[in-house]
N, C-alpha and C positions, 0 to 999 in steps of 0.2 A: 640322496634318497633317505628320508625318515626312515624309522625300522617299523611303525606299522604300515606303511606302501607298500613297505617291501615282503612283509608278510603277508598284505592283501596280493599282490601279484603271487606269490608264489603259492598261495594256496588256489589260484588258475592253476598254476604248472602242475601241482601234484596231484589235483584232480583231474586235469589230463594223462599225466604218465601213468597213473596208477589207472585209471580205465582203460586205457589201452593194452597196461600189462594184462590187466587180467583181461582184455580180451583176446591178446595174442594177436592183437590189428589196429593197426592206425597208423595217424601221421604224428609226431612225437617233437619233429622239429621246429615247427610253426608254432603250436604251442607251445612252448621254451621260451621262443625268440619274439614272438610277438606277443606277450604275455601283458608287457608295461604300455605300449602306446595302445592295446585294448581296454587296459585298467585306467588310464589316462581319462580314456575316450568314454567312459559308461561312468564316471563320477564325478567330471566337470562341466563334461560337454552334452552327452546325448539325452536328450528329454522322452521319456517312457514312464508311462506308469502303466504298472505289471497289472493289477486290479484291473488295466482297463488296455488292456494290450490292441485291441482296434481301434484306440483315440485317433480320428481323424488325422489329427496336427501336431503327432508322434512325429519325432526324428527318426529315419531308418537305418538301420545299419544293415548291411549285405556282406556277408563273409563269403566274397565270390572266390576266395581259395577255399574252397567248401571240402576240401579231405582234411582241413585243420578243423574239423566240427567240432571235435573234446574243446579247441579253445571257445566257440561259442558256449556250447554247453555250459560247460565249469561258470562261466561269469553272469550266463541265465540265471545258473542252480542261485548262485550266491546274491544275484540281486531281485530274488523273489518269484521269478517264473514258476510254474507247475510244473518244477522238471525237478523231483526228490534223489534224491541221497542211491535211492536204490534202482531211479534212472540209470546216475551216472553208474552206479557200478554194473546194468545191464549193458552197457554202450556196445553197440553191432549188434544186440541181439533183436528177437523180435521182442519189439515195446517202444520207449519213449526216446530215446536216443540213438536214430539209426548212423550208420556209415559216414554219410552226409547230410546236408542238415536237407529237413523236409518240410514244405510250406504245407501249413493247414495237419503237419502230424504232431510238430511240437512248438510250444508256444515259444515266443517270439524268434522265430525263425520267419525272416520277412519272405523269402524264396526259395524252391529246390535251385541248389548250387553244387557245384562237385564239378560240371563238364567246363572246362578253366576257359574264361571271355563271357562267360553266359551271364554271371553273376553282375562283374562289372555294368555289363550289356544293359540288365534289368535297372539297373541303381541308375542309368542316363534316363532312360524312361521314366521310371520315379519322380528325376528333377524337374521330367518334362510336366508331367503330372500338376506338381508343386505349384510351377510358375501359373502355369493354364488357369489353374482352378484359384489360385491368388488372383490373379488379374479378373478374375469372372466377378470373385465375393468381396473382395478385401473391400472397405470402407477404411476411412481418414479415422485413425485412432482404433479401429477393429482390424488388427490385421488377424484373421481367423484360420487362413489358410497363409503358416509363417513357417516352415521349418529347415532342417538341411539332410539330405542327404550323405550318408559315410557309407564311402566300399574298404573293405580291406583285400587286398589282393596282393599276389606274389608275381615270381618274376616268369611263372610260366602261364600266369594269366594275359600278361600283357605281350607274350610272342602268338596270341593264339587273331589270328585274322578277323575274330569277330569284335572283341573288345578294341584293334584298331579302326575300323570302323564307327563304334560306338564313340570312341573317344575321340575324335575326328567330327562329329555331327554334332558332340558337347561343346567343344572348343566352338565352332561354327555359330553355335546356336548361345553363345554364351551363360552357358546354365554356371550362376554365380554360385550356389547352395549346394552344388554337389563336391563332396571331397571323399578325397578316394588315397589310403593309409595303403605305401606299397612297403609290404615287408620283403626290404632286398638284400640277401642275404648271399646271396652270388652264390648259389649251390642249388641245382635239381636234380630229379630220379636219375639222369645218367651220371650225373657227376657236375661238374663247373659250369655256371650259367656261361663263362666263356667261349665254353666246346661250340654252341650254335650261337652267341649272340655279343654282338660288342658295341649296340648303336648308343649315342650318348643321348640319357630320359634326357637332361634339362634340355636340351637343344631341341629332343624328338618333340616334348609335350608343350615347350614355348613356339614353335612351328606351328602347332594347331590349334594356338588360341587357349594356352593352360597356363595356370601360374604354376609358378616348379617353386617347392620349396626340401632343403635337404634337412635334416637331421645326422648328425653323423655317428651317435651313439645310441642306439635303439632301448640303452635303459635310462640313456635321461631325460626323467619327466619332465623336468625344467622348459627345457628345449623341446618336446612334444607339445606340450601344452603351451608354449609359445607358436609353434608351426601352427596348431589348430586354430588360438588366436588368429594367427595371421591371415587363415585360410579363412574363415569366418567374416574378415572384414573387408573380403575381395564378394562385390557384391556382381561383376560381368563378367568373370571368367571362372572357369571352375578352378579346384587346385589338385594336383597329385603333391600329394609331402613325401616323400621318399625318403627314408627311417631305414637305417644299415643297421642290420641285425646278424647274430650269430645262428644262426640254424643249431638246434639243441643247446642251445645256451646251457651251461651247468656240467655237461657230460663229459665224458672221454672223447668221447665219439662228435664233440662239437666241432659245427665248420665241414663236414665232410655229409658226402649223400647216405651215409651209412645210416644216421639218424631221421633221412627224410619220411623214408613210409614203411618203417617198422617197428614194430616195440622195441623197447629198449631192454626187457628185462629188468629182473624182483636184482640181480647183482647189479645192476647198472644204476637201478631207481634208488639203491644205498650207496651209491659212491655220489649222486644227486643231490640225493640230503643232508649227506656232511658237505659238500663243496654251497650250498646253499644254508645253513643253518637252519633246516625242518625240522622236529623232532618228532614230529606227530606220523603215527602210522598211518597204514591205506585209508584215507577215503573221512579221516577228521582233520574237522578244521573246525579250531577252537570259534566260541562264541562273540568274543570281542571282533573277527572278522567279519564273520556276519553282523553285528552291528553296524560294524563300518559301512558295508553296501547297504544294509539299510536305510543308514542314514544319508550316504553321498549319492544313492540311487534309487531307491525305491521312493524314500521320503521325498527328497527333492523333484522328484518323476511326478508325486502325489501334489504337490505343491504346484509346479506346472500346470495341470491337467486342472486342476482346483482355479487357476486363474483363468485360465481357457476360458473353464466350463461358464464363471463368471461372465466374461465379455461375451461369450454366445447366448447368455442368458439377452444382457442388453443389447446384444445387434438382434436379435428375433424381436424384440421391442421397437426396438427404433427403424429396425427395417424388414419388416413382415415378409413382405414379397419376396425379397431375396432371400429368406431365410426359408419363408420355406421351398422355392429351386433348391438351396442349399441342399434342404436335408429330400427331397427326390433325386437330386445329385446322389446323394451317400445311400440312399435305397438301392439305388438302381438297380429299379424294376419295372419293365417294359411289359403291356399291352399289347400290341399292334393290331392294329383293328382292317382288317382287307377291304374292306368298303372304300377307307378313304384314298384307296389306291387305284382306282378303275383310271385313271388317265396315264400309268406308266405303263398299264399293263395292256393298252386299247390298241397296240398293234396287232396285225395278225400276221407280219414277217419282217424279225426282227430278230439281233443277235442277244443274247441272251446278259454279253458283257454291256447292252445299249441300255437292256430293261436296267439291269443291277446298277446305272449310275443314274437312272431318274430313280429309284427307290431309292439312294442313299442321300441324292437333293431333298427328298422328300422328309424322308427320316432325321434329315437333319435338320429341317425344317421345326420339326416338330418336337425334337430330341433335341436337347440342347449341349450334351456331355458325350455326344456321340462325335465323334473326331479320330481320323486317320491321313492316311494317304499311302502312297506309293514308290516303290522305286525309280522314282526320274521315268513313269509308265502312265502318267496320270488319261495320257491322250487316248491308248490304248485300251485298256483295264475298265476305265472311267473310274476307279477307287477315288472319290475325291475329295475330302473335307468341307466343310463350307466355312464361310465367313474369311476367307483369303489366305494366307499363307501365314504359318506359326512362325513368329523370330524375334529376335530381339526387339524388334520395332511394334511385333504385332503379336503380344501375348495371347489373345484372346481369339486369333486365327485358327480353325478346324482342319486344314490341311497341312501336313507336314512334309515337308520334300526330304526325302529320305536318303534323295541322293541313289546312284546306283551302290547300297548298302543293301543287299537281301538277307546276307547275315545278321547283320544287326539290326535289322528293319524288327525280324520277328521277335529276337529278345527284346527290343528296347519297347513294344508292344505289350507283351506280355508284362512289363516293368510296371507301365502306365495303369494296367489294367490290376495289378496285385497293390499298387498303391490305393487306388477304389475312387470313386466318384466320376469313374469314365467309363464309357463302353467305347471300345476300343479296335479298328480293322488298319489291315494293311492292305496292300494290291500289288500284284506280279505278274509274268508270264509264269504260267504252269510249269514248265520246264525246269524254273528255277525255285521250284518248290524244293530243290535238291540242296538247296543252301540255308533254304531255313527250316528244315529238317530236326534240326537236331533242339531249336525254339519250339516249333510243333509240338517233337513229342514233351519236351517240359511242362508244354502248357496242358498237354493229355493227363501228364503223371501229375501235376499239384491241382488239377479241377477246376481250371479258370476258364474265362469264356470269353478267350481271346477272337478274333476273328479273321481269319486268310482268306482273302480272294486272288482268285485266280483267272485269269483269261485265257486262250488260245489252249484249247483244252486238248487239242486231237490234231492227226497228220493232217486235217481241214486249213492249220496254220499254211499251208503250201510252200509258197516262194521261198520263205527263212531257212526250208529244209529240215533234215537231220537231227542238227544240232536243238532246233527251236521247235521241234513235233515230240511232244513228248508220249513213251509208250510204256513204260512201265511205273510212271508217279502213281498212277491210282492206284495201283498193288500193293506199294510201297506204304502209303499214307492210311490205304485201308486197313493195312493191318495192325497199326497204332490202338491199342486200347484206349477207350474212352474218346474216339477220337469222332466225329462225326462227318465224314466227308458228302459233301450232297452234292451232286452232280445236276442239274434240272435240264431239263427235257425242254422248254418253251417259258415266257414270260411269266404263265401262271405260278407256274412249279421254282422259277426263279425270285418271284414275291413271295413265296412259300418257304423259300429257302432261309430271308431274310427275317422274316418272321421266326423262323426256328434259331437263328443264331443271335437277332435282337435281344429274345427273351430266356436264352438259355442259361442258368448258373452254375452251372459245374461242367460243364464241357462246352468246350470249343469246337468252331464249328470252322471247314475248310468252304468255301462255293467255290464250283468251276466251272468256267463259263465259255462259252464257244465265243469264236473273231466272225464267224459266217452265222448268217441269218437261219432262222430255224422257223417253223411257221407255228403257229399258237394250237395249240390242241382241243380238240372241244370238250373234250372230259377231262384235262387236267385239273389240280384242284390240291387245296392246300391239305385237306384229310388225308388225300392220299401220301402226298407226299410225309406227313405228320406219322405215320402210319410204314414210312421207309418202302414200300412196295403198294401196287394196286393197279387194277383191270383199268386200263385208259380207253383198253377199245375191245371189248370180249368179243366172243365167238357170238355167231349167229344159230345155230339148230342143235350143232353138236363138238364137243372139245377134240378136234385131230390134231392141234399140241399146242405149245405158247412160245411165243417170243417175250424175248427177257433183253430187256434192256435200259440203258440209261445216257442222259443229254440227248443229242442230237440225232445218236443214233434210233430213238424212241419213234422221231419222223419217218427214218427210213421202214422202223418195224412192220409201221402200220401202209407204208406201202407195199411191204411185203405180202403184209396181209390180203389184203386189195388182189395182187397179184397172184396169191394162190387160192385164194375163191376161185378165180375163173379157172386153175384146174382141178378143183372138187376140193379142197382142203379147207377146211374150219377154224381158223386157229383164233388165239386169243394173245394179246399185245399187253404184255404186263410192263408199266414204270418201275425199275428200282431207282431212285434217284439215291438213296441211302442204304446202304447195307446193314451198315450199325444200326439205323431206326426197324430195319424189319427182322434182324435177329433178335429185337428185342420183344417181338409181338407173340403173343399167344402159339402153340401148335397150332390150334385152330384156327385162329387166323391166317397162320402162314399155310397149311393145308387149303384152306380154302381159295387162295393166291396161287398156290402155284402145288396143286394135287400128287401125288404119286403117280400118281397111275396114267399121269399127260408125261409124254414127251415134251422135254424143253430144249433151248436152242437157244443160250443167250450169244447175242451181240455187239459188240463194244470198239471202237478204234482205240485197242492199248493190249499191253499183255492181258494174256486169257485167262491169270492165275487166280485170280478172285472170281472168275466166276465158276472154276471148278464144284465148289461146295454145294451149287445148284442145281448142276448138271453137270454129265459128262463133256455135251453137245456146244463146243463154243467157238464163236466166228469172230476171229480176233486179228492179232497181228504183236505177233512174235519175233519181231527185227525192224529196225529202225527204217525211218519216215523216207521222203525223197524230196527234192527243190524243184515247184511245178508249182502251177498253177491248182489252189485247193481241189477244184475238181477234178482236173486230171488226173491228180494224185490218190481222188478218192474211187478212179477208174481203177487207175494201178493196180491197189489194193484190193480191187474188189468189193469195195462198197457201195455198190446199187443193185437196187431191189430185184433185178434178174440174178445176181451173183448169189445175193443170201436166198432166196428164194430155189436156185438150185442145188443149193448146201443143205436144205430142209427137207426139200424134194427126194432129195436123194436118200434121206435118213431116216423118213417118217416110212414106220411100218403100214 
């Protein structure tokens, strides 16, 4: 190793250790240990220019071990990102360099990472990205959409269930462009990655379709930058390089969990910089450094982008039409115009998951970057892609077989969708909303506008039972910030639904959809739905209270209603399809929706905890489902119109 390399890497290390001390928080060892195959990686290989940090056909890097953030950071600071001196030295605080790194808070951070598999997760979705939108645009000597994919991840990334998944679907699908830097360091939070894990990578990730390559000294570049080579010129299978590092490299404390996720200390951070030869205090790093990334990254990043920008000048030349798809691809911004829909929506008894898959034939009809699928549920769901199935054979396919992955289904989703030029949905049973969960809420926390659907929304699933009737997901998912769960009532309010998530940009949107037929409403309507609440079926002379509801149950409200006319009661039938859209509405509009002064009575098959906020007054089901026939089941429970009808009766003053 040169001695300016080696002053470039370690002014990463010391602007991580030294942010960390002074914040009293971090992970200390990653950065040490993974210092050189980062610095490696962001001055030979990764192409970025910081000037233009959403260059379409930027190389990505995912730092899915995301509590290593100071190591992001630090090599942001120094190859020109908007992320200053006095970032780093706020790091944890509130400002520009949180905890872990954050999509859309600090630049070039491609994804919120930190929940270990998620990261990985994203960076497969990326390559899927990549391929898709290459094979759509590329022209013979334009290749316009060309780049590769890099995760860095550790060895507690790769025990977590979701990233095998993901890397399993990679392998499968041969994403050649995706490489993925494991810093294995054989040490975690509890102590020796041996206490829980002893499988051998090369044998695991050649199994599923990986090229394995090892490194066996994690500071020589030599042999990094040969791995990357290598990995680079493997164009059908992705690669894992696996780079043996020391966890705190430098320290006393190196090799041991002591230095995983704590500061090291101002006595620890000087016995660092004599065993390193630093001599510079907290938080300088002389200028001839900074020139260096300037010129091995920023410049050559600039240079990049500059040649891009060239050939995209001459493929809009030579190829008009595809150029501009191209750039409504990288807008991507949706319209949806309801008119052209009156034929998905022209039944009037129909499940709700039957309307959602001729709206998405539709949509993809007409959309051309709009591309998903489902968990090996396509039959089900109807989530279905168009233009045939995605794979090595058929790059340009809109369906993805996702395989029974729900885990990874929603990261590697949300990946597609943070790389840009797709809009992007998956498909499940509702129930198994519980798996991708922890994808959901990421995609709530970074502002993308991923897309979940759901089927078999309620104990209505019958015969599956228990296990397969979900009752507490919508509690659960509602209460996700930023999260938009829409539930619809009939086909209208289910094109409405799509409509709301087609064109959403900063939030994600869940739909959920019934397996049983539900009859079409005559006042449904996308305003209302737009609007998260609204009178579907009001009172006739006078308000003696309202029914509150949402999906299928909306059917039953209004026969409720029906039914208590003929004993003198007035009520009035309100749609929530969305909670989120109607706590977002004016008082007055929500006053005017659902009054003080009326008794309410919402109804719902799932826990009754969401609808507390509304009302006292709720007809729910607070214990799991039963294996019967839908209807029996919805006897069972009491969901027909004499049952809620004498729950109302009984309560109206």
């Amino acid at each position: 190793m040169i001695e300016m390399d080696k002053k470039a890497i370690n002014a990463i290390r010391f602007l991580g250790i030294d942010a960390i001390n002074k914040a009293n928080s971090g992970h200390p060892g990653i950065v040490l240990g993974s210092a050189p195959m980062a610095y490696k990686l962001f001055t030979e290989h990764l192409n970025i220019d910081v000037k233009n940090p959403k260059w379409m056909n930027r190389d990505r890097f995912v730092l899915s071990a995301g509590h290593g953030s100071m190591l992001l950071y630090a090599i942001n600071h120094l190859s020109g990102y908007k992320i200053s001196i006095d970032d780093i030295k706020n790091f944890r605080q509130i400002g520009n360099t949180p905890g872990h790194p954050e999509y859309g808070h600090t630049e070039g951070v491609e994804t919120t990472s930190g929940p270990l598999g998620q990261g990985i997760s994203n960076a497969v979705g990326m390559a899927i990205a990549e391929t898709h939108l290459a094979a759509r645009f590329n022209k013979e000597n334009f290749p316009i959409i060309d780049h590769h994919t890099y995760a860095l991840c550790g060895d507690g990334d790769l025990q977590e269930g979701v990233a095998l998944e993901s890397i399993s679907l990679a392998g499968h699908l041969g994403l050649g462009k995706l490489i993925v830097l494991f810093d294995s360091n054989d040490i975690q939070l509890d102590g020796k990655v041996s206490m829980a894990y002893s499988e051998n990578h090369k044998q695991k990730f050649e199994s599923m379709g990986w090229q394995y390559i090892r490194v066996s000294d994690g500071n020589d570049l030599v042999e990094i930058n040969k791995a990357i080579k290598k990995a680079k010129r493997e164009f059908y299978k992705p690669t894992l390089i696996e780079v043996k590092t020391v966890i705190g490299y430098g320290t006393s404390l190196a090799g041991t969990s002591k230095v995983h996720g704590a500061a090291i200390g101002f006595n620890e951070a000087e016995v660092l910089r004599k065993n390193l030869d630093w001599e510079y205090e907290p938080f300088v790093i002389p200028q001839d450094i900074y020139n260096l990334y300037r010129k091995k990254v920023t410049l050559r990043g600039q240079r990049a982008y500059r040649s891009w920008k060239k050939m995209l000048i001459e493929y809009s030349e030579k190829f008009p039409q595809d150029f501009s798809l191209y750039e409504n691809f990288v807008k991507n911004e949706f319209v949806v115009n309801l008119d052209e829909f009156k034929n998905e929506v022209s039944n009037l008894d129909e499940a709700t998951r039957n309307t959602s898959g001729k709206i998405i034939n539709t949509l993809s009809s007409k959309y051309l970057n709009l591309i998903g699928g489902s968990a090996d549920l396509t039959a089900s769901t109807k989530a279905k892609g168009a233009d045939g199935n995605y794979g090595k054979e058929n790059r340009l396919g809109r369906n993805i077989n996702f395989g029974v992955r729900e885990h990874a289904m929603g990261a590697i989703v949300n990946g597609m969708v943070l790389h840009g030029g797709l809009k992007v949905f998956s498909g499940a049973f509702f129930v198994f909303s519980d798996y991708m969960k922890p994808a959901i809420r990421l995609a709530a926390i970074m502002q993308i506008p991923s897309i979940f659907v759901f089927s078999h929304d309620s104990i209505a699933v019958g015969e599956d039972g228990p296990t397969h009737e979900p009752i507490e997901q919508l509690v659960g998912l509602r209460a996700i910030p930023n999260l938009n769960v829409i539930r619809p009532a009939d086909s209208n309010e289910t094109l409405a639904a799509w409509k709301i998530a087609i064109e959403s940009k900063k939030t994600p949107t869940v739909i959920i959809l019934t397996r049983q037929n539900v009859l079409r409403q005559q006042n449904s309507n996308y305003s209302g739905v737009s609007k998260g609440a609204y009178i579907i079926s009001p009172e006739e002379t006078r308000l003696d209270g309202i029914i509150l509801a949402a999906g299928s149950e909306v059917g039953l409200a209004i026969e409720t209603q029906s039914l208590l006319k003929k004993s003198g009661k007035d009520v009035r039938v309100v749609s929530m399809p969305s909670n989120y859209f109607y706590d977002l509405q004016t008082k007055v509009y929500q006053q005017e929706i659902l009054p003080k002064r009326a008794q309410i009575f919402a109804v719902e098959m799932g826990s009754r905890l969401s609808w507390y906020k509304y009302t006292p007054f709720v007809y729910g089901i607070d214990q799991f489902g039963a294996s019967a026939p839908g209807e029996e089941v919805l006897e069972i429970f009491g969901f027909t119109k004499e049952k809620v009808g004498k729950f109302i009766l009984d309560k109206l003053k």
